[in-house]
C-alpha positions as CSV (number, residue, x, y, z in Angstrom):
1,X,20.2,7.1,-10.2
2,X,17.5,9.6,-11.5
3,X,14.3,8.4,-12.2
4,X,11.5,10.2,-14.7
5,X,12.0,13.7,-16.9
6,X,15.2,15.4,-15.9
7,X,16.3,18.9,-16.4
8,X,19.1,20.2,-17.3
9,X,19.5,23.1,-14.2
10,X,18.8,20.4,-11.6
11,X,21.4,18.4,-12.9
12,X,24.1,21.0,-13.2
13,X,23.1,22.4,-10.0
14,X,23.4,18.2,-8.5
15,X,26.9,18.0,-10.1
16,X,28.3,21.2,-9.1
17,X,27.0,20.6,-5.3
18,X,28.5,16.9,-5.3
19,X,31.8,18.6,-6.6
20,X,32.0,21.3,-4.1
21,X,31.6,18.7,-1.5
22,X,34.1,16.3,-2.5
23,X,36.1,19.5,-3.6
24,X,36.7,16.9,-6.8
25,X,38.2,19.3,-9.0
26,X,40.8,20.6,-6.9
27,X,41.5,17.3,-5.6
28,X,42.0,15.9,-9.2
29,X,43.9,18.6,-10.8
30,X,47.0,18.2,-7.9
31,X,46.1,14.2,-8.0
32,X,45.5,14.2,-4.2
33,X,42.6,12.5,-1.9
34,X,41.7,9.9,-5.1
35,X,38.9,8.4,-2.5
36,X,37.2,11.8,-2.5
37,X,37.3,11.9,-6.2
38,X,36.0,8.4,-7.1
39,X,33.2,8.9,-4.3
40,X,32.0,11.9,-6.5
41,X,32.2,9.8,-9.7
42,X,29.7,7.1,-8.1
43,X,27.1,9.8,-6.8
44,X,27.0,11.0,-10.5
45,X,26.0,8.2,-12.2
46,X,27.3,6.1,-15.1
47,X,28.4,8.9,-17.6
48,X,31.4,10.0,-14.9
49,X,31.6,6.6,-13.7
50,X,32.2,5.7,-17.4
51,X,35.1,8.3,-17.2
52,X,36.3,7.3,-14.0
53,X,37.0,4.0,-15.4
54,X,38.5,5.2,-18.8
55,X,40.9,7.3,-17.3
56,X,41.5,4.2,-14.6
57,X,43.3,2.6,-17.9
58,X,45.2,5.7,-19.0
59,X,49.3,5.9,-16.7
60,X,50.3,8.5,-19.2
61,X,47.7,11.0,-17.5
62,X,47.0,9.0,-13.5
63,X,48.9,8.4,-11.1
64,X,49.4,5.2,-9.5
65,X,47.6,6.0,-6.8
66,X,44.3,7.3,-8.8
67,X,44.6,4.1,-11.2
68,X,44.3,2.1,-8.1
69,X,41.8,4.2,-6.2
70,X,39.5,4.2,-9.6
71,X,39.6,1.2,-10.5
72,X,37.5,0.2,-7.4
73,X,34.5,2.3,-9.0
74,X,31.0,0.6,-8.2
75,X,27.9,1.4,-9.3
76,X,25.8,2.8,-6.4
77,X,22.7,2.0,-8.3
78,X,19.0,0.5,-6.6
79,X,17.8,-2.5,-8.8
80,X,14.5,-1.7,-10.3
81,X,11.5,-3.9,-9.3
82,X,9.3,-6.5,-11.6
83,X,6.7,-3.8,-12.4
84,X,9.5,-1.6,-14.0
85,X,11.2,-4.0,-15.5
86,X,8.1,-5.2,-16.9
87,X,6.7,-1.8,-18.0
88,X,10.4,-1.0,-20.0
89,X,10.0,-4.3,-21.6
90,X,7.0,-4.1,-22.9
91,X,7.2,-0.1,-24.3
92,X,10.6,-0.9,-25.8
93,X,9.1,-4.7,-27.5
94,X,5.6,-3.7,-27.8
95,X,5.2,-7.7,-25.9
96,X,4.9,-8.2,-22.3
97,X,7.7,-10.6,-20.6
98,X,4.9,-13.1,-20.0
99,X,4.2,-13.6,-23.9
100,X,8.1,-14.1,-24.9
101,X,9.5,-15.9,-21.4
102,X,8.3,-19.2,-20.6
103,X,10.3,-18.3,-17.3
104,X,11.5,-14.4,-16.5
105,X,13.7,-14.6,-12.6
106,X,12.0,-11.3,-10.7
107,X,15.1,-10.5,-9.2
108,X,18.2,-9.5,-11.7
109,X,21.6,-11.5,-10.5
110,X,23.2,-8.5,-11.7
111,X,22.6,-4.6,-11.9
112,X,25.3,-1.5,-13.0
113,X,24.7,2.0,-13.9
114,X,23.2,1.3,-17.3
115,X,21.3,-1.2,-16.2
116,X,20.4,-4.9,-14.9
117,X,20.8,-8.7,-15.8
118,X,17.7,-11.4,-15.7
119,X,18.0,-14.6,-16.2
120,X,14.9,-16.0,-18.4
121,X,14.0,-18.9,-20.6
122,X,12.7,-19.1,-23.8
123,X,9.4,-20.9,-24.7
124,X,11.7,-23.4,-27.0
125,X,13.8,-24.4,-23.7
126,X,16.7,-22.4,-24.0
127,X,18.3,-20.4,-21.4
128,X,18.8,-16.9,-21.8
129,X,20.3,-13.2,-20.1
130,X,18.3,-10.4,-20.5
131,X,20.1,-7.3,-20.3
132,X,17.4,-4.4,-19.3
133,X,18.2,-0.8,-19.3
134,X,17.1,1.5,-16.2
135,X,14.7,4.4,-16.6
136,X,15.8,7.5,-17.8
137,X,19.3,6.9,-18.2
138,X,19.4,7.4,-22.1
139,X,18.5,11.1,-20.8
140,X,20.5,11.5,-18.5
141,X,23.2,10.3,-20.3
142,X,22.7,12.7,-23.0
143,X,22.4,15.6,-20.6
144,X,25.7,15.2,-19.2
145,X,27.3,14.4,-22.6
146,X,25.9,18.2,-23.8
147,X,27.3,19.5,-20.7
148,X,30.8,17.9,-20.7
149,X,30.7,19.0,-24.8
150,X,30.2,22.6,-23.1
151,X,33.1,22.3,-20.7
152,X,35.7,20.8,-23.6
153,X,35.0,24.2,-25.5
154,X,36.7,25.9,-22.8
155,X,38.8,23.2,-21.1
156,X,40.9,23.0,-24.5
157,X,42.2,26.5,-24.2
158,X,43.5,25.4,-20.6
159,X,47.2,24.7,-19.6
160,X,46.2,21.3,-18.6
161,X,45.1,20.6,-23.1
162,X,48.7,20.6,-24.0
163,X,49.3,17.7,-21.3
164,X,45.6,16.1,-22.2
165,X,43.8,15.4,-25.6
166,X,40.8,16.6,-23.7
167,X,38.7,16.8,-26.6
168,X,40.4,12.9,-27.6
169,X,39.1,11.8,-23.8
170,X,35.8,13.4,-24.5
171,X,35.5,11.7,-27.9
172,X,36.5,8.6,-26.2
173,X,33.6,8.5,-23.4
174,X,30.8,9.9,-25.7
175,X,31.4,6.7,-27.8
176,X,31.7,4.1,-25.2
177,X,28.7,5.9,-23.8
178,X,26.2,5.8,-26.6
179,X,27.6,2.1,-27.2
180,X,26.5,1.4,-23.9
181,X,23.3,3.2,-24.1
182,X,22.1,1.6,-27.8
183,X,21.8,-1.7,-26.9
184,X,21.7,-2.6,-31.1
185,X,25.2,-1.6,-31.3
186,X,26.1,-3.8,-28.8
187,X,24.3,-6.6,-30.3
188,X,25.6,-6.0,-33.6
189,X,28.9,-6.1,-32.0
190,X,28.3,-9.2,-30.4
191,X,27.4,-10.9,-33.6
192,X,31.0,-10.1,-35.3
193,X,32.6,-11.4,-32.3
194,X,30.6,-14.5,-31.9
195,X,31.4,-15.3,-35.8
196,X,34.8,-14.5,-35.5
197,X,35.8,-15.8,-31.9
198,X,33.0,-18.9,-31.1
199,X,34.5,-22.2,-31.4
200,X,38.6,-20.9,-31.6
201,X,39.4,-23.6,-29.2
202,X,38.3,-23.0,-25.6
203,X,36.8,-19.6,-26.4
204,X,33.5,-19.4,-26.3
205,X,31.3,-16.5,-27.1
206,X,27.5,-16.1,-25.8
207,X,25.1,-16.1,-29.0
208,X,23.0,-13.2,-29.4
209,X,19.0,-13.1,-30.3
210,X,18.6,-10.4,-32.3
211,X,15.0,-10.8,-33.1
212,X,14.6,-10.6,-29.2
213,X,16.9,-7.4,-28.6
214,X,15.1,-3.7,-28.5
215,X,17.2,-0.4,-27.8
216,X,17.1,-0.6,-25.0
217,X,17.2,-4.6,-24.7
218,X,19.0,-7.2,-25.3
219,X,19.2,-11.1,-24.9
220,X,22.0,-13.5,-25.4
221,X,22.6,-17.3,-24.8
222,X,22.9,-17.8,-20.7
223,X,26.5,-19.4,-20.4
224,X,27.4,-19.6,-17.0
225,X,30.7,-19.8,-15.5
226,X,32.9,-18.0,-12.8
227,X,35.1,-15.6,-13.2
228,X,38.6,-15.4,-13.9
229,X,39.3,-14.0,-11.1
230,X,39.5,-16.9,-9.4
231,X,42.3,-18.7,-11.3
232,X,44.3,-15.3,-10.4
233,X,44.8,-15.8,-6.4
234,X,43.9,-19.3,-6.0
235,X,45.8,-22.4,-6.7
236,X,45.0,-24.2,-9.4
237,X,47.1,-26.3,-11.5
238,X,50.4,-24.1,-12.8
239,X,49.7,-26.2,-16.3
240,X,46.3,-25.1,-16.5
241,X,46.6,-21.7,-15.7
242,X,49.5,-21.5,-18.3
243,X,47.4,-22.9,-20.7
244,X,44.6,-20.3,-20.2
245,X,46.7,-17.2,-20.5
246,X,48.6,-18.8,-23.7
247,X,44.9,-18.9,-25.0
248,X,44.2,-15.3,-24.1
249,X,47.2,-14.0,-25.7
250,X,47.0,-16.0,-28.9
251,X,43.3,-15.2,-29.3
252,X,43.8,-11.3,-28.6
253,X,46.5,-10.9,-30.9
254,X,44.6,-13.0,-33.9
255,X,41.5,-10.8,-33.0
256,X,44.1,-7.5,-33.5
257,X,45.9,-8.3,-36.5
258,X,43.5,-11.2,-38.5
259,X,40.2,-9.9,-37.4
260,X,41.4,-6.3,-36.4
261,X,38.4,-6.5,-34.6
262,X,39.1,-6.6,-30.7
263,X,37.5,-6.9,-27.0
264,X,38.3,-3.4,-26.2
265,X,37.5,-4.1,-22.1
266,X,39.2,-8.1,-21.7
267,X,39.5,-7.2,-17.7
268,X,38.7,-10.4,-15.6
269,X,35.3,-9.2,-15.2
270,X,34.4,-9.5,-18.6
271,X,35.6,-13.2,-19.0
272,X,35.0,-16.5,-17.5
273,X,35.4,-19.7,-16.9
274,X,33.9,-22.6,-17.2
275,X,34.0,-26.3,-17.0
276,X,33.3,-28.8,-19.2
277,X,32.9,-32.7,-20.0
278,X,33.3,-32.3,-23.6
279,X,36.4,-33.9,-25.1
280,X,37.0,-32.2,-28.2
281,X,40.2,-32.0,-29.8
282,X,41.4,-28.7,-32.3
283,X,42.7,-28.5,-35.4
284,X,45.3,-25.9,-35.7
285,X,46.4,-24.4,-39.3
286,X,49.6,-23.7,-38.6
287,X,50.4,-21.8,-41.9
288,X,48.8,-21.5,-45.0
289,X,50.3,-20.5,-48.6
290,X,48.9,-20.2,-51.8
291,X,50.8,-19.9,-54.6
292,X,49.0,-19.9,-58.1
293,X,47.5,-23.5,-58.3
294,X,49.5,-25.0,-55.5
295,X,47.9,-25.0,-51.9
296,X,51.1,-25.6,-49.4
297,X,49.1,-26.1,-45.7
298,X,50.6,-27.4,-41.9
299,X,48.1,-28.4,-39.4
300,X,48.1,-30.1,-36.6
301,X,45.6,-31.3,-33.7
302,X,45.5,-31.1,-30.2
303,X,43.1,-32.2,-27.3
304,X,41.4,-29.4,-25.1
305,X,41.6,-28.9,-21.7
306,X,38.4,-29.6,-19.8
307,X,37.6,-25.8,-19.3
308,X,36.1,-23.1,-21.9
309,X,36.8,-19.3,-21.6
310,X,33.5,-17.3,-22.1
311,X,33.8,-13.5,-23.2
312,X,31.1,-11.1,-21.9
313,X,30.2,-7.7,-23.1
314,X,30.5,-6.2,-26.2
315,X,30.1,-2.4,-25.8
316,X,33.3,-1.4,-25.7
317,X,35.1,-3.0,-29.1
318,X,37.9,-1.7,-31.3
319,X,38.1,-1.7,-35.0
320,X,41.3,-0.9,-36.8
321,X,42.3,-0.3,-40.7
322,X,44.1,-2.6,-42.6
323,X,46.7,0.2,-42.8
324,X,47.3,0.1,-38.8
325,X,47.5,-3.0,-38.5
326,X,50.3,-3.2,-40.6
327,X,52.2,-0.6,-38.8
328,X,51.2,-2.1,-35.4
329,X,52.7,-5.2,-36.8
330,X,55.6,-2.8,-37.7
331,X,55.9,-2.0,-34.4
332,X,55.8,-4.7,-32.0
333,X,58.1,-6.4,-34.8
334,X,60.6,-3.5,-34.3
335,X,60.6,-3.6,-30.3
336,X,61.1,-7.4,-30.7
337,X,64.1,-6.9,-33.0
338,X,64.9,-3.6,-30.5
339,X,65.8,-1.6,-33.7
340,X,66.0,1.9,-32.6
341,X,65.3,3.3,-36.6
342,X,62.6,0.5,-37.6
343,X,60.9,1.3,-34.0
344,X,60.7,5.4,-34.8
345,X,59.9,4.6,-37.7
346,X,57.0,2.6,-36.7
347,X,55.7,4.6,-33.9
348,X,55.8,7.5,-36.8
349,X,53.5,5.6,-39.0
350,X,50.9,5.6,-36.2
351,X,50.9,9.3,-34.9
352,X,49.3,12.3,-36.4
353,X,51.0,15.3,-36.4
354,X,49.7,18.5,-34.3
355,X,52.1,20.4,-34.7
356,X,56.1,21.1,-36.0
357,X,58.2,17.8,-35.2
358,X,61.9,17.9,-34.4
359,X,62.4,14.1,-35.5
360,X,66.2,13.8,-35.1
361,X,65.7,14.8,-31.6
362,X,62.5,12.5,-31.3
363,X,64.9,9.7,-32.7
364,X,67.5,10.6,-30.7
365,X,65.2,10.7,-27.0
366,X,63.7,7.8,-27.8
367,X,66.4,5.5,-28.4
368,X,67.5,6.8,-25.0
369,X,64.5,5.8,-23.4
370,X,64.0,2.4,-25.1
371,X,68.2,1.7,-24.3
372,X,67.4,0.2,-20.8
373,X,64.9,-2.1,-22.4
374,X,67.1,-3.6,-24.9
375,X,69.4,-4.9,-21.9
376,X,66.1,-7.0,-20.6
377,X,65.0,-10.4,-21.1
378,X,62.2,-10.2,-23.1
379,X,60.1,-11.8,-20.5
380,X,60.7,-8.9,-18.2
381,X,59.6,-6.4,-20.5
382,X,56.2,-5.1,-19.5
383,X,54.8,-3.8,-23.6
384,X,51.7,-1.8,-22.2
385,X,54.3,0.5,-20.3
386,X,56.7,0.6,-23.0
387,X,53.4,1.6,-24.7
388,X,51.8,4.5,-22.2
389,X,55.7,5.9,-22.0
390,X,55.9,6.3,-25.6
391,X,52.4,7.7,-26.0
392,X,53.7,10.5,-22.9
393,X,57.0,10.9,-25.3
394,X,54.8,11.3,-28.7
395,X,52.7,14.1,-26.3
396,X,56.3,16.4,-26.4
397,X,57.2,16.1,-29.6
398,X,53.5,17.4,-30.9
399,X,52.7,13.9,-32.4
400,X,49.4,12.2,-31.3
401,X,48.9,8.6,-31.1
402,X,45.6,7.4,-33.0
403,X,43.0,7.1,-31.0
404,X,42.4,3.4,-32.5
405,X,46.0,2.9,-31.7
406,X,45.1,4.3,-27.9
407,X,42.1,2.1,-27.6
408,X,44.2,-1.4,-28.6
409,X,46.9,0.0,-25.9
410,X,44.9,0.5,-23.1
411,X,43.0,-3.6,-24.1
412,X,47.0,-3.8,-23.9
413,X,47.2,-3.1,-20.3
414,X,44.3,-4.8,-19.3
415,X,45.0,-8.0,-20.8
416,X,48.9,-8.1,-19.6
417,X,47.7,-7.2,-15.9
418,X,45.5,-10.8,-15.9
419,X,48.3,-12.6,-17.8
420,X,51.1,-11.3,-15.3
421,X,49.0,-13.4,-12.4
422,X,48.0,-16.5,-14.6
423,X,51.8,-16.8,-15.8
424,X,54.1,-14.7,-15.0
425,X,57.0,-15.9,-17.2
426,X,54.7,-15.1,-20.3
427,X,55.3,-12.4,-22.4
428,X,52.8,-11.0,-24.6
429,X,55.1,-9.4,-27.3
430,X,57.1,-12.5,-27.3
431,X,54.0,-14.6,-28.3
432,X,53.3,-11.9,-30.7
433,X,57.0,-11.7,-32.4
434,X,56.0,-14.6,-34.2
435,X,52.5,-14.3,-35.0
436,X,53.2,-11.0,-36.6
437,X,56.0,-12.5,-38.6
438,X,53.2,-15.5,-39.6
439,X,50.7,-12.8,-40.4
440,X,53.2,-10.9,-42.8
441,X,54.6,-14.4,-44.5
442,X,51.1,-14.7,-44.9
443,X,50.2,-11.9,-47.1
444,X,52.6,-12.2,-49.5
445,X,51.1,-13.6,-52.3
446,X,54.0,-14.9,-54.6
447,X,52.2,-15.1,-57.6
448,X,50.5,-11.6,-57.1
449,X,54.0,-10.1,-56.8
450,X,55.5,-12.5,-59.8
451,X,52.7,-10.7,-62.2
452,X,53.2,-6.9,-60.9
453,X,56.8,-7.5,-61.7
454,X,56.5,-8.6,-65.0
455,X,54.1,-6.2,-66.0
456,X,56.5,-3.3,-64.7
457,X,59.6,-5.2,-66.2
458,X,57.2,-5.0,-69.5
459,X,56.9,-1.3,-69.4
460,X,60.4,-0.5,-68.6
461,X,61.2,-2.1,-71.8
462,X,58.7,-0.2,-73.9
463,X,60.5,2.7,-72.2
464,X,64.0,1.5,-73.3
465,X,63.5,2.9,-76.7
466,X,63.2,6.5,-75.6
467,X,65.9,6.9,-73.1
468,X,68.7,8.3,-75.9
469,X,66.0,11.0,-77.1
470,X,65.6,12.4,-73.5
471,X,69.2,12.3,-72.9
472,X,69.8,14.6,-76.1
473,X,67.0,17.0,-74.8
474,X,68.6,17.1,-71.3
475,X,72.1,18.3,-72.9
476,X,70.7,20.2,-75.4
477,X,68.7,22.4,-72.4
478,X,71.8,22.4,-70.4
479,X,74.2,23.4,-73.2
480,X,71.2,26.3,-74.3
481,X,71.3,27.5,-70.5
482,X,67.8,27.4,-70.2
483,X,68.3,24.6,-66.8
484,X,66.7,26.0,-63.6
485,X,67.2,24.2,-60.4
486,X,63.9,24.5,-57.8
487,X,64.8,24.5,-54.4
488,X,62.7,24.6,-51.4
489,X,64.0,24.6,-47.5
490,X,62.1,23.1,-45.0
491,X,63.0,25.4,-42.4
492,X,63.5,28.9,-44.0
493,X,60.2,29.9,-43.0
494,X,60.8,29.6,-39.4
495,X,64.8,30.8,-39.8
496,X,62.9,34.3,-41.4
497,X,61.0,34.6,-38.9
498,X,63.3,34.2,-36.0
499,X,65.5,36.7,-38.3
500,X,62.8,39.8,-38.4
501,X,62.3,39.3,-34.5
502,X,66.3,39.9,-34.2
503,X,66.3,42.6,-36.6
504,X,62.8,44.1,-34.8
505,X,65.0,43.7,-31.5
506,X,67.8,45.8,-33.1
507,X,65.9,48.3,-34.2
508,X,64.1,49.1,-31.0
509,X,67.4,49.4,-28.9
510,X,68.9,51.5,-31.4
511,X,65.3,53.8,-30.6
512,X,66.2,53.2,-27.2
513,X,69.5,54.2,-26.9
514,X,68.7,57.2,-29.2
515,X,66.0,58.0,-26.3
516,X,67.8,57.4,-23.0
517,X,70.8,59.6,-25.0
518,X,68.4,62.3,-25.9
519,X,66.9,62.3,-22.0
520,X,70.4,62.6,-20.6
521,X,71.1,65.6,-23.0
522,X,67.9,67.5,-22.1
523,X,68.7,66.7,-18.4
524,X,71.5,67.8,-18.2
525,X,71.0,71.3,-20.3
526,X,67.3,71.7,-18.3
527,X,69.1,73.6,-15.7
528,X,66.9,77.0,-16.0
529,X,64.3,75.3,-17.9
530,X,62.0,72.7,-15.6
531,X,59.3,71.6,-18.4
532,X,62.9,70.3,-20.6
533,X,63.7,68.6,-17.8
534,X,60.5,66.3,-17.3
535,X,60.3,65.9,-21.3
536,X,64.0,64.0,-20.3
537,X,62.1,62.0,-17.0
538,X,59.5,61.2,-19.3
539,X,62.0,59.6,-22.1
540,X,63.4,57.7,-19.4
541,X,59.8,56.7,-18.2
542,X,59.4,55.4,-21.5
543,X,62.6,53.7,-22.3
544,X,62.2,51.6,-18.7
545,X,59.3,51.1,-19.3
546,X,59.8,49.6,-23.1
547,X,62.9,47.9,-21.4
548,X,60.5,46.0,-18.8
549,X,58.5,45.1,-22.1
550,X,61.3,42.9,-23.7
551,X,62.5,41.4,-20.4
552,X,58.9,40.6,-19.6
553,X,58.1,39.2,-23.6
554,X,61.4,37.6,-23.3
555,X,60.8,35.5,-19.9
556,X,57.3,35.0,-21.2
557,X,58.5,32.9,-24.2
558,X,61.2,31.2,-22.6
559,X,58.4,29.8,-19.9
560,X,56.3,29.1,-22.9
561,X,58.8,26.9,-24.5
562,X,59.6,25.8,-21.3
563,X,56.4,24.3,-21.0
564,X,55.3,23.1,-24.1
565,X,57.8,21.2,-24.0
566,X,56.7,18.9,-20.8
């Protein structure tokens, strides 16, 4: 980790030496030696561990054995002593540790790229983290962000952009970067989650102190615990590790399609657990309806296990609009139903378009691909690589998945890889069959809908009156002759186009033919007369070499096609 002012030639001259010596760029274009490749990643620091670890969550673009090889990325990092913590404290607060801490621990119990953890205790008693950033790295942070911004300006015009969004992947590390970075958006995010999530049965969220937190500081409620991990390779009761990944399931689909506000990065590192005495039972609202003065509500209660699940870390979060998660819903309620229209449908609501799309052929492919699936119990069906397949399918046919939609995918994987070890009869999209069906009985309001219609049924009828009138107009026009049709074809543009390259194609052989004839005629009549000869060499000369032209433009396209098409 650099320390103090850093400049922007010593860093590129660091990175390009550390990539020579790993020979990291060759390595990763042909996807070979992944050790070499994540080594280089940890001697650069936390922006290219930070996209080691996004790309660690992306199978559409790794291979199995880079996901696997990345996702042991650690952060090679020496923990800064009291003195500096002390002296970033106190120029980021304007306090000193000593006025705010009845009790500060010297020695962090954790410490990553961005920075290190402290436990601490307030002056009122209460135990707190305090999350302290390292020296310098907001600089060098933003150094390597204006340097990767300067590589995506020529990386887009690669061969490798039409497989990679590389612009997308940049987009998607400069934002989980600065959220890392500004410690108030991590707060801020904490908050939402806290109110949203705290208290929703055995989740538990850590409270934040926002009078406390500084950019580059922030505090939150201590709330210790293990981590999951150990529930995944150790043997505790089958009931209770049921239990805990029904919990994470429920509460990760309510945060996508209540709160659409999500933990973007649920990996077992990032949750815990912990237990407790506390026998507190939960009341459940089943479903909830509302129509005009009549409130129709089941609920029902149900004692908790002794064990709360604690979430941790809330840079990397997800937001989606109202709009996607509708056609989210759409989707997981069309691969549940495994209707191949409704599922095109819905993956079509959630792309953008980057170029022209052959949808009958996007139809047709994919209801090849999903065919296998639709022969598998439901249980077996692993949705995050349904997911990543589609994503790779969308990629050919030039339609990009939203990068919101990309983010939830990728929480997707992360989540179902801990669930697969806690129970692995559970299926996530059959938990969330029904909970999207809930959802959408949810938000149709009755009496809403009862008014709209009446008020449309209302105009139609004030329309009634005039419906003879525009029927006399529309025979009178027709009778007159004065009717004129509009039509307008989709595809003409591209049919004319193809058309003048034929006819340019014509033309030119017709030149050629004309040439190579008038070459063989001044050939063979150059007999006394050398200088009519060559004039026929030289026709020939330039009917091959237009003749190489074609073939050459020709094979050209065809590998073109060829390859935008992978």
């Amino acid at each position: 980790m650099a320390s103090g002012n850093i400049k922007k030639s010593a860093r590129i001259k660091e990175i390009i030496s550390v990539i020579r010596r790993h020979n990291a760029l060759s390595n990763f274009s042909k996807q070979i030696h992944p050790q070499e490749v994540r080594q280089a990643l940890e001697e650069l620091g936390p922006t290219f561990i930070k996209i080691g670890q996004i790309l660690s969550t992306r199978p559409d673009l790794m291979t199995p054995e880079y996901i696997h090889e990345l996702h042991k990325l650690q952060d090679q990092v020496p923990v800064d002593d009291y003195d500096t913590v002390s002296s970033i404290y106190q120029e980021a607060t304007g306090k000193t540790l000593e006025a705010t801490f009845s009790f500060f621990e010297h020695k962090p119990f954790a410490s990553a790229s961005i920075g290190q953890v402290h436990h601490a205790t307030l002056p009122s008693g209460e135990n707190v983290v305090v999350k302290i950033q390292h020296p310098a790295v907001a600089q060098l942070v933003t150094i390597d962000l204006n340097l990767l911004h300067q590589a995506v300006k020529i990386l887009r015009f690669t061969s490798e952009s039409k497989i990679i969004d590389i612009r997308q992947v940049y987009s998607e590390i400069k934002s989980s970067l600065i959220n890392e970075i500004d410690t108030s958006i991590e707060a801020k995010n904490g908050q939402d989650f806290y109110k949203l999530n705290n208290g929703e049965g055995i989740i538990r969220v850590p409270r934040v102190y926002p009078d406390l937190c500084a950019p580059r500081i922030l505090v939150n409620e201590a709330m210790p615990g293990s981590s999951i991990k150990q529930y995944l390779h150790t043997d505790h009761p089958v009931s209770e590790r049921r239990y805990i990944a029904q919990t994470l399931v429920t509460n990760f689909i309510k945060q996508v399609f209540t709160d659409r506000f999500f933990h973007a990065d649920p990996h077992p590192g990032n949750i815990l657990v912990a237990p407790t005495d506390d026998q507190h039972t939960v009341t459940s609202r089943s479903f909830h309806k509302q129509l005009g003065p009549i409130s129709t509500q089941v609920t029902s209660k149900q004692a908790l296990p002794p064990l709360r699940l604690i979430y941790l870390d809330f840079g990397m979060m997800g937001r989606i609009s109202p709009l996607l998660a509708a056609n989210l819903r759409n989707v997981v309620t069309a691969l549940a139903l495994r209707d191949e229209y409704d599922i095109t449908q819905a993956v079509l609501a959630i792309c953008n378009q980057t170029g022209p799309v052959d949808h009958n052929a996007f139809r047709q492919e994919l209801a090849v691909f999903l065919k296998p699936f639709f022969t598998t119990n439901i249980v077996d069906l692993n949705l995050a690589t349904i997911l990543f397949d589609i994503v790779k399918l969308c990629r050919r046919y030039n339609l990009q998945i939203k990068s919101e939609a990309v983010t939830l995918i990728k929480a997707v994987a992360s989540l179902e890889a801990t669930i697969a070890q806690l129970d692995p009869n559970l299926s996530l999209l059959d938990i969330a069959r029904p909970f999207a069906l809930k959802e959408w009985l949810q938000q149709i309001d009755l009496h809403a809908s009862l008014q709209d219609n009446l008020l449309l049924f209302g105009q139609s009828l004030q329309d009634v009156p005039h419906i003879p009138r525009k029927i006399n107009h529309l025979l009178d026009t027709l009778e007159s002759g004065q009717s004129q049709i509009n039509l307008h074809h989709t595809g003409l543009t591209e049919f004319v186009s193809k058309l003048e390259r034929l006819t340019n194609r014509i033309v030119i052989a017709i030149i050629l033919a004309a040439v190579i004839l008038g070459s063989s005629l001044l050939v063979q009549v150059s007999a006394d007369h050398p200088y009519i000869a060559r004039i026929g060499i030289t026709g020939y000369c330039i009917a091959l070499t237009i003749i190489l032209g074609m073939l050459g433009r020709s094979w050209y396209d065809h590998w073109r096609k060829k390859h935008h098409r992978k």
